[in-house]
N, C-alpha and C positions, 0 to 999 in steps of 0.2 A: 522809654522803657525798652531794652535789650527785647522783648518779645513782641513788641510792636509788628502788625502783620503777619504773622507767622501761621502756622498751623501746628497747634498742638494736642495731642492726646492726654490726655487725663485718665490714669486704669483707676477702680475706686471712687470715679468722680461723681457721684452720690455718697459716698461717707463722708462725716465731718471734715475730715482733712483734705480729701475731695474738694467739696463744697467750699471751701474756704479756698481752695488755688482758683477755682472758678472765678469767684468774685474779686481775687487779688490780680488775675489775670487778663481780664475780661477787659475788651475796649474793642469798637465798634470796627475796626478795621483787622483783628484778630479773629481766628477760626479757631471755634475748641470743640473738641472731639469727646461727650464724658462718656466713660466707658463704663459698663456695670453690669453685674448679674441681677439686681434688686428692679424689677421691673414699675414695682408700685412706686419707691421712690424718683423713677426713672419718670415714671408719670407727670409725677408734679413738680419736679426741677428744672428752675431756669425756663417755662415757656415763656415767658414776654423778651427774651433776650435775643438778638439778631445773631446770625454768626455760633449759632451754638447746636449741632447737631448730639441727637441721643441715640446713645446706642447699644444694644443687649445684648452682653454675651460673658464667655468663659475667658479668664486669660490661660486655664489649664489647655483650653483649645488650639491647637496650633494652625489649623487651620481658617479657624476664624478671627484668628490674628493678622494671618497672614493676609486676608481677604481684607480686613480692617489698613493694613496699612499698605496694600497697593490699590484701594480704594479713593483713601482719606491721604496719605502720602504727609505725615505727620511729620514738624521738622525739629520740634521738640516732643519730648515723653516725661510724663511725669507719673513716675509709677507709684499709688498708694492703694491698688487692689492688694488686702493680706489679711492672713488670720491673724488677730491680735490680742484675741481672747485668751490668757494665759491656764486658765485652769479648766475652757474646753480643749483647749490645745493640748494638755497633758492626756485628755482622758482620748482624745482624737489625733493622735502624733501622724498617720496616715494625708491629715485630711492639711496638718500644716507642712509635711512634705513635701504637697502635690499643688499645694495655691503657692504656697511661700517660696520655695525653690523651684520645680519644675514649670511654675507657672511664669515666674521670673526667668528663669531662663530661655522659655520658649518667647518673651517680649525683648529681652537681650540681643538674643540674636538672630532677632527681625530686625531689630534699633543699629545694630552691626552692618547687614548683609544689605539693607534700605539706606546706609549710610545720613539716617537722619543724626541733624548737626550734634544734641546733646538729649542726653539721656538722666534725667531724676530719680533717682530709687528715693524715698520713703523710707526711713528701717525704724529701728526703734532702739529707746536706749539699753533696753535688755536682750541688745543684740551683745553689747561689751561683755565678756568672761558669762557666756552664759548659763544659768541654771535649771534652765526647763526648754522643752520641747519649741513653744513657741521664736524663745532667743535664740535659740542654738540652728531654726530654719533660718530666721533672717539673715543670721551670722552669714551661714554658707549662701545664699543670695547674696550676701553684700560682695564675699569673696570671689564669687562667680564674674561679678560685673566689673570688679575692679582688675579682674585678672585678664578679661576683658577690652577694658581701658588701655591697657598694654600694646593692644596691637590692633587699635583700631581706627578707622575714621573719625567716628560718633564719640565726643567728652563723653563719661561715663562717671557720674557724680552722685554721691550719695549722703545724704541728713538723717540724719536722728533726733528723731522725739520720744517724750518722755509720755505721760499718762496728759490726752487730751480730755481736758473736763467735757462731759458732755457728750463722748463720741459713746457709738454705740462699745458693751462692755464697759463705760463709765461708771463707776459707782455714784456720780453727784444725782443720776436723774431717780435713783433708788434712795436715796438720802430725803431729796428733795421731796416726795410723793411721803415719806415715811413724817416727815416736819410737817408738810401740808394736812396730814393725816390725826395730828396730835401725837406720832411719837408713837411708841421708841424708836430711836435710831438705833438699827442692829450693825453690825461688821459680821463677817462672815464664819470669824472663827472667834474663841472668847480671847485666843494668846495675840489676835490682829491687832496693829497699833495704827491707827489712822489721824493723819496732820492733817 
């Protein structure tokens, strides 16, 4: 595995997509760094694992970024701290601003100026022709790092995901509690069409 040995940063890594690079990543001679504002979860993830440092903080922080990566001196980033709640994100465009963009660009260009080898943005698929607050931060994140990429040391590489079953803002764990419960299954609005 290409990451074999390495040290990497994980932002988000307490969120399902988090959690899941964790596990996908993880082998005994590799260092992961999970990065998170969510202290409870920070609690209970990953302690029997060797090799795996946790750690509390903002990515809106730049300071405590910076502190994070002339510490830890990560040689890959895989960034999946973000708001991805679409219909808090509408009513809180300020707050997907300031994690989604400013927070991303202050991990950017530490990933730049630290000249770690590659850098993973995270985005989502309603980043493409966006229609609300939440895609339309991503979007400019994603333009940010790519534009980035251009002139830098650090690959600058970015994936998109669609609706993770399951993460937090998942509709399945409200579905699911609504079944176990005897029903009804509601959706949110009567005109919502759910597959």
């Amino acid at each position: 595995m290409k990451y074999s040995g390495k040290t990497i940063l994980i932002t988000g890594g307490t969120g399902s997509l988090g959690k899941a690079l964790v596990k996908r990543l993880y082998q005994d001679n590799t260092r992961i760094i999970i990065f998170s504002r969510d202290e409870g979860k920070q609690a209970l993830s990953f302690n029997s694992y060797p090799n795996i440092v946790k750690v509390i903080g903002d990515i809106r922080d730049y300071h405590r970024m910076l502190n994070i990566f002339e510490t830890f001196k990560p040689e890959i980033v895989f960034h999946a701290a973000a708001y991805k709640h679409v219909p808090l994100m509408e009513e809180n465009p300020s707050e997907a601003i300031s994690t989604n963009i400013a927070g991303t660009k202050n991990l950017v260009d530490l990933a730049d100026e630290m000249e770690v080898k590659q850098f993973v943005m995270i985005s989502t698929d309603k980043a493409v022709n966006p229609t609300n607050v939440m895609g339309a931060s991503k979007r400019i994140a994603e333009i940010y790092a790519q534009q980035k990429n251009a002139i830098s040391k650090t690959q600058f590489v970015t994936t998109r995901f669609g609706n993770v079953l399951g993460s937090n803002g998942s509709v399945i764990p409200l579905f699911k509690k609504q079944i176990d419960q005897g029903g009804p299954v509601t959706v949110t609005d009567e005109n919502v069409t759910r597959y």
